[in-house]
Residue, then its C-alpha position, 0 to 999 in steps of 0.5 A: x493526400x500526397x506524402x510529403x517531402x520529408x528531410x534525411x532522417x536514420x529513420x527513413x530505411x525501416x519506413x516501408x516496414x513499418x508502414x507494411x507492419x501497420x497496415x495489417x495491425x498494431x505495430x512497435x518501433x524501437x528507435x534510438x533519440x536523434x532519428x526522426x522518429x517523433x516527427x519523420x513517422x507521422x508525416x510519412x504515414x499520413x498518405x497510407x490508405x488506412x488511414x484516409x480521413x483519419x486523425x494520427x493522435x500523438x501521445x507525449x509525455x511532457x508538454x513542451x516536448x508536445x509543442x515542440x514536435x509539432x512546431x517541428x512537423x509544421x515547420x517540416x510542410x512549411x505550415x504554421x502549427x494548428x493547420x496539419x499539424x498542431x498540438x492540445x495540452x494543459x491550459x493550451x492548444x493549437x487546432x484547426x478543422x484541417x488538423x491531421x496530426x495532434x500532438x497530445x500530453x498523456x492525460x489530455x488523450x486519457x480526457x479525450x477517450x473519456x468523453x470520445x470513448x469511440x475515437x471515431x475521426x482517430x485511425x491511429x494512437x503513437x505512444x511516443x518515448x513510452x520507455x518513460x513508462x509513466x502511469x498516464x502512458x500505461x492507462x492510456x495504452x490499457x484503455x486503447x487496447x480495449x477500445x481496439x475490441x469495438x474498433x478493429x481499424x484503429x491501429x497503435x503504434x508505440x515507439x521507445x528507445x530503451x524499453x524492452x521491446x518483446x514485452x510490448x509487442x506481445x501484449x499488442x497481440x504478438x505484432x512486429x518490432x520495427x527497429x531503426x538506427x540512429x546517428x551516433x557518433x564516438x562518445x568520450x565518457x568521463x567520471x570524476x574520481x571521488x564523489x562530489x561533495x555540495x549541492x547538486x547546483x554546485x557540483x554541476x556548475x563546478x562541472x561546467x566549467x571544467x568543460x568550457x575549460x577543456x572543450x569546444x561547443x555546446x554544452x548540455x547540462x542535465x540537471x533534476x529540476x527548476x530550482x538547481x537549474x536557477x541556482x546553477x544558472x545564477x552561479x555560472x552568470x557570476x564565474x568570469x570563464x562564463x562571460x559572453x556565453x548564452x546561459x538557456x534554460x529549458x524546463x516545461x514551464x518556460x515561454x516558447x521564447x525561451x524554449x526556442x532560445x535552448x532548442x536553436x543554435x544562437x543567431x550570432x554563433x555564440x557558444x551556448x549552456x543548456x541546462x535542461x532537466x530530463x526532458x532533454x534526454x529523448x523528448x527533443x532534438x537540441x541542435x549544435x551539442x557536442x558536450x554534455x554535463x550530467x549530475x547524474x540525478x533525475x526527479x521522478x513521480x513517486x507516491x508520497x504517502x506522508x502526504x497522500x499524493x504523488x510527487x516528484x522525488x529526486x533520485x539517482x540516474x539510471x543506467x539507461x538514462x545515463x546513456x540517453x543523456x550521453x547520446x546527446x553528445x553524439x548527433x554531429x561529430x565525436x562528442x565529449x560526457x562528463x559525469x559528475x560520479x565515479x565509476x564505483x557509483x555508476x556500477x550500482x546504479x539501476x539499470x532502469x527507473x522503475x515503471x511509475x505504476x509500480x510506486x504511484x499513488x492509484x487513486x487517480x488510475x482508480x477512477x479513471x477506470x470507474x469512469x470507464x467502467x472497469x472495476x477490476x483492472x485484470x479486466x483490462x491488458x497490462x505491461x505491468x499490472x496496478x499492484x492489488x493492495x495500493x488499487x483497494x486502498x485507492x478505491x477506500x479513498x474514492x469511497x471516502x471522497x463520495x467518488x465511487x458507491x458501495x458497489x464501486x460505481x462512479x458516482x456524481x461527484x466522481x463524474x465531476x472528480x473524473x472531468x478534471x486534470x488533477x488528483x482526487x484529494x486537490x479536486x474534491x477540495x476544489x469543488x468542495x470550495x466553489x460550493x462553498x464560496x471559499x475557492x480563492x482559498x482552495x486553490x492557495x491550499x491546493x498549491x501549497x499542498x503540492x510544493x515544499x514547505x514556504x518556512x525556511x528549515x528551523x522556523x518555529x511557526x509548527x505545523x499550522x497551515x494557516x501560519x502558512x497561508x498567512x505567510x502566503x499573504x504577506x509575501x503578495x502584499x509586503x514582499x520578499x523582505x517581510x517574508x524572509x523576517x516571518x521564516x518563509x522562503x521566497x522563492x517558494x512563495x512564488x512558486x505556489x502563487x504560480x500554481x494557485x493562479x494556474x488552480x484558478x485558471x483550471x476552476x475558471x474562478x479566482x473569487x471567493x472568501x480567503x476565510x482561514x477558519x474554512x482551512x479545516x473544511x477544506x483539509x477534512x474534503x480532500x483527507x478524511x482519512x486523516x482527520x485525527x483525534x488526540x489520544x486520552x491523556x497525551x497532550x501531542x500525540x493523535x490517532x488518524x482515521x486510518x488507525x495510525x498514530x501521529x505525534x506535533x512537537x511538544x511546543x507545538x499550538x497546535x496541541x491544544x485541539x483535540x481534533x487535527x486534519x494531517x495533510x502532511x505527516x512522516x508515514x514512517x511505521x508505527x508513530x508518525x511526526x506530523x507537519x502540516x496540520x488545522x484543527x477541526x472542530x467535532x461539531x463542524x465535522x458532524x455537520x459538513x462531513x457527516x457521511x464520514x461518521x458512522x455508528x457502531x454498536x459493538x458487543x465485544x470482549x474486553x479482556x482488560x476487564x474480563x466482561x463483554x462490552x455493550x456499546x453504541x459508537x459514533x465512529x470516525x475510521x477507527x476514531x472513537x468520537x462518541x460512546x454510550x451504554x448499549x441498553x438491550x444488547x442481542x442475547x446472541x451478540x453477547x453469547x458469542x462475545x463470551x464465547x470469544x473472551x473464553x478463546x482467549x482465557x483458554x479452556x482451562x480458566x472454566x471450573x474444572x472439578x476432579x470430577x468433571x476432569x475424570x468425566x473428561x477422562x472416563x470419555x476419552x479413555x472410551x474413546x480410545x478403547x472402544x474405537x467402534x463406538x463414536x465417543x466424542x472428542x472432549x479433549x481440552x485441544x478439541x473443546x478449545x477448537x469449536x467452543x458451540x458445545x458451550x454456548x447453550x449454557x451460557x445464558x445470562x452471563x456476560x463476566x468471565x467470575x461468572x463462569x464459575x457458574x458453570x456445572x461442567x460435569x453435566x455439561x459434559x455428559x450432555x455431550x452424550x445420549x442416553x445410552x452412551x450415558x449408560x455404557x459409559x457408567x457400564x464400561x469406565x465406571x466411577x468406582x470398583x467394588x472390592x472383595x472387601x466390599x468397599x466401592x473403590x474411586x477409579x482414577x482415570x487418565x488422559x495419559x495413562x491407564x485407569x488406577x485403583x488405589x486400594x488398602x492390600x489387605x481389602x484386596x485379600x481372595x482376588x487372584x486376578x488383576x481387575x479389569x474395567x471395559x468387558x476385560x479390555x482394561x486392567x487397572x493399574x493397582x496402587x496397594x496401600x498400608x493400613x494407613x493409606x501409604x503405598x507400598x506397592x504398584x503392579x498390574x499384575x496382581x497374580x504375580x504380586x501374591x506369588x512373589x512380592x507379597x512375601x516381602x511385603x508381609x515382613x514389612x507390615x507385620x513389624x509396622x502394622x501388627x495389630x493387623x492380620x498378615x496371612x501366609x496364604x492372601x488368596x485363602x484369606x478373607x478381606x478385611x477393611x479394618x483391624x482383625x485379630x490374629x487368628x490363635x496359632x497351634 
């Protein structure tokens, strides 16, 4: 086909290079907003040769940017939308059999390559404002990339106008970076001089009319979300400088009315007031602003982990976004910003939001790649890999969800969780319901689940859900009034009305009971990791599945239950304060959600009572529902609790005696002095290290008293064979004969060496100091009086006779006399007991 005749755009000067970049490959264009290249690109490459017959599939990230660009392209060829061009998003869509061009939200392209994984009327994928880096964006682009492997002739390309580009071209296979120019003009930034004080509406609306005071034009106002739009909106439709102004909101949810009102210059040139939320930063083109107004917050999908699903968070602006956002005054002429922060604020402010992959729950990406066949995500091609602890708890989820098997495959509930546009948990509720014929309900909990809490702050209602969906009820049939006399809010009731009637629409149903009683079904489908039981003895406090803790207000009803599913709970560290919560009945769960409990027999120590514990248990996560007496645990099973109940005691609560702790002493000096031999190591460090040597001896015991049974002399020696055993009587004796004849006990060491303690007059005729060990090993003497006290210590005996005996024999004459003190020991015979004195000449 012919190109067509397109506009003057900055984008058009690096076409030729960007369609000779794309006829060889994959291709980035780094563009700034305002150039043209969501809508100028695409038209200007549909003549290109390699792409005859094929669709371009354009991926946005918010859907009324995905009309409006193809509203915009059509508009271009003079053409309604859904011939050449047209669009498919959620719940809606614009094709026709001549479209060339569509227009997709990330998901909606995530579905299609699902179902189509071949792409096959597709020649090229465009990643629009990827820099937005949400976690649809870097799935898809994954997936594409791996499809590329099968389909040489597909060619990506993704645009940005922020993002680091040098990354995303090398992940491309090292492709060419196109870089376009935009239409900027001068831009005059102001911030204010102390921090605002007030509601982010209030300070915003304080803000508009400062510049309705001061400049002319349009104004942009950039605000978080719908509901500071509304109460921004509501406050400058009351302030008198705002009168025959156009106040136009722009946000995802509206008509393509009201959309077009914020989009296009007002039909009688009447200055108008935008207030957008972020969509406005890069997504569309606003014509006719020279002002903007930045509160300088954003609301960001974040993971929630108190309520197990993502949603949006309201954080402070980045560097990058503040400068997008200031751009919107720069397309026409000299533009004016005001940001409602101070200078110091804006130096700490990030330079980038953080990539939605880094913070997002993983479960749906989890099973989106089961579905694709990947479990591993490092088998696929990341800008930023899923992160590997909070992909293993995502896939834990999908098990408990009947998504995946065992083995992680996807199984016929997953192809069904798979096939719909929402989050596991919602999607498990949803089909859980319509089986169960209780759909209308599902879709209620599934919109409340997913916004704020209907009950005004301070209500005291607590954290029953059916309080809440009864609130729910009485805002549908007794309106606004009635609502505001239970402490709910209003405005909240119609916001989760709206998303229920948007579930409805996505199941195709909106029959079904409304029976609260299946409240409790629901919540254990969607969160059987937080089903909890309350904690023994303590009234408000429960243990979750999970293994964490959680705590209801004293006063709360909810109390009286013994078992709760959490959906909504702080998840801060340690105990957390629950929310929203239902009772569960035990029985009912057995029932429904029998897959979810398991059996245990367990045989393990319990170091409270010191005994091995033999138990069946009916398991819940980490909920004890049930437990009995395990009759005729294994023997082995038993054995090797002891043994770790013995790791714990330590290996010094077994009954050492002296003598098995100078058989441990005896062994381990061998150990040292004869280092040839391969003595065992019975060290209390190297018995406590491998305690096998001790489970043979083990039999029958099950109590840590019981181990007092235990001989750990001849434990020991079993660690050695016969002839150690025999060279260990030979070389470290029990005992030492002296020359009075008497067997003398040995006291060996660990620390020391061997010591003999021995009376010095049994010693007399011994001219050397004994030995142990072939002569290795002297004894270290302790020589005793008569009455066994020491008097001397040496380890050289000669050296005592010659010259410390002396003196001794002074001493004992006078104590001992009675005894015989010769002048000459080494010629004197020994003596155990009392011998008279021999007659002097």
């Amino acid at each position: 086909m012919q190109p067509p005749s397109l506009p003057s755009q900055p984008i058009q000067p690096v076409l030729p290079a960007l369609k000779t970049a794309l006829a060889a490959g994959h291709a980035v264009l780094a563009a700034p907003p305002g150039s043209g290249k969501t809508t100028v690109v695409p038209l200007a490459l549909l003549a290109e040769p390699w792409l005859a017959g094929k669709k371009i599939l354009i991926l946005e990230p918010r859907r009324l940017a995905a009309r409006a660009a193809a509203s915009r392209m059509a508009t271009l060829l003079a053409e309604p939308v859904g011939r050449t061009v047209g669009y498919r998003i959620r719940f809606e869509r614009a094709i026709g059999a001549e479209t060339r061009i569509e227009v997709l939200t990330e998901g909606i392209l995530t579905r299609r390559l699902q179902t189509d994984a071949g792409l096959a009327d597709t020649g090229l994928i465009v990643f629009d404002e990827f820099h937005e880096r949400s976690i649809h964006a870097d799935l898809a682009l994954a997936l594409c990339l791996d499809l590329c492997q099968l389909r040489e002739d597909l060619r990506l390309l993704v645009m940005s106008a922020t993002l680091d580009t040098e990354p995303l071209a090398r992940l491309l296979g090292g492709v060419p970076v196109v870089t376009g120019q935009g239409r900027a003009h001068p831009i005059q930034i102001d911030h204010l001089d102390r921090e605002p004080q007030g509601r982010i509406a209030q300070v915003a609306a304080t803000g508009i009319r400062r510049v309705l005071r001061e400049r002319e034009g349009d104004i942009l106002a950039f605000l978080p979300g719908t509901g500071e739009i509304r109460e921004t909106n509501d406050l400058l439709a009351a302030a008198p400088e705002c009168a025959g102004l156009v106040l136009a909101p722009l946000y995802g949810d509206l008509s393509r009315q009201e959309q077009d009102r914020a989009i296009v210059p007002d039909a009688d040139g009447r200055q108008r007031v935008i207030l957008a939320t972020s969509i406005a930063e890069t997504s569309l083109t606003i014509e006719g602003i020279y002002c903007v107004v930045d509160c300088g917050w954003s609301r960001l999908p974040a993971f929630d982990p108190g309520c197990g699903l993502t949603r949006l968070t309201t954080v402070r602006v980045s560097k990058a976004a503040a400068d997008q956002r200031a751009g919107r005054a720069g397309r026409l002429g000299p533009g004016y910003c005001l940001r409602l922060w101070t200078r110091g604020t804006h130096h700490s402010l990030p330079p980038f939001h953080p990539p939605e992959i880094v913070n997002a729950d993983l479960a749906g990406l989890a099973l989106e790649l089961a579905a694709w066949g990947v479990a591993d995500p490092g088998e696929l091609r990341w800008l930023d890999p899923p992160r590997p602890g909070p992909f293993r708890q995502a896939r834990d989820l999908l098990r408990a969800l009947q998504a995946l098997d065992a083995q992680g495959r996807l199984t016929a509930v997953g192809k069904q969780l798979a096939a719909l546009p929402v989050h596991p948990r919602l999607g498990h509720l949803l089909l859980a319901a319509r089986a169960r014929g209780c759909l209308a309900l599902a879709c209620d909990l599934a919109a409340l689940l997913s916004e704020r809490d209907p009950l005004q702050r301070g209500a005291t209602a607590g954290a029953s859900l059916e309080t809440r969906i009864k609130l729910l009820d009485t805002w549908r049939s007794k309106g606004k009034a009635a609502t505001v006399r239970d402490g709910g809010d209003p405005a909240c009731c119609r916001r989760i009305d709206q998303a229920a009637r948007q579930w409805q629409r996505l199941m195709g149903d909106a029959a079904g009971s409304r029976a609260t009683e299946e409240i409790g079904f629901l919540l254990a489908t969607a969160y059987p990791d937080r089903i909890a039981r309350r904690r023994p003895g303590q009234r408000q406090r429960y243990l979750l599945a999970t293994g964490q803790g959680a705590a209801l207000t004293p006063d709360d009803p909810l109390t009286a239950n013994e078992y709760l599913v959490i959906p909504h709970l702080d998840a801060r560290p340690g105990e957390g304060r629950i929310f929203w919560a239902e009772a569960m009945d035990i029985e009912a769960l057995r029932q429904d959600h029998g897959h979810l409990l398991t059996i245990q027999e367990l045989v393990q120590w319990d170091a409270a009572q010191e005994r091995v514990l033999a138990v069946r248990r009916e398991m819940l996560g980490e909920i004890v529902v049930a437990e009995q007496p395990l009759p005729d645990p294994a023997p082995e099973a038993v054995r090797t609790a002891l043994l770790a109940g013995i790791d714990l005691l330590g290996i010094a609560r077994l009954p050492w005696s002296r003598e098995a702790r100078q058989l441990q002493a005896r062994i381990l000096g061998l150990r040292t002095w004869q280092p040839e031999v391969d003595w065992p190591d019975c060290s209390d460090e190297a018995l406590a290290a491998d305690l096998a040597w001790l489970a043979p001896y083990l039999s029958g015991m099950s109590t840590g008293r019981q181990l007092a049974q235990l001989d750990l002399v001849k434990i020991q020696a079993g660690l050695l064979d016969w002839e150690r055993q025999q060279r260990l009587q030979r070389d470290a004796p029990p005992t030492w004969t002296v020359p009075s004849g008497s067997k003398i006990r040995i006291e060996y060491r660990i620390d020391g060496p061997p010591i003999l303690a021995v009376r010095l007059q049994e010693l007399f005729g011994l001219a050397e100091t004994p030995s142990i060990c072939h002569g290795r090993v002297p004894l270290l003497l302790h020589l005793l009086s008569p009455a066994q006290r020491p008097i001397q210590v040496t380890g050289d005996l000669a050296g005592f006779w010659q010259r410390g005996y002396p003196e001794v024999k002074k001493e004992l004459k006078g104590r001992y006399p009675k005894h015989f003190w010769p002048d000459d020991p080494l010629a004197a015979p020994p003596t155990r007991g009392v011998r008279k004195k021999r007659p002097t000449n």
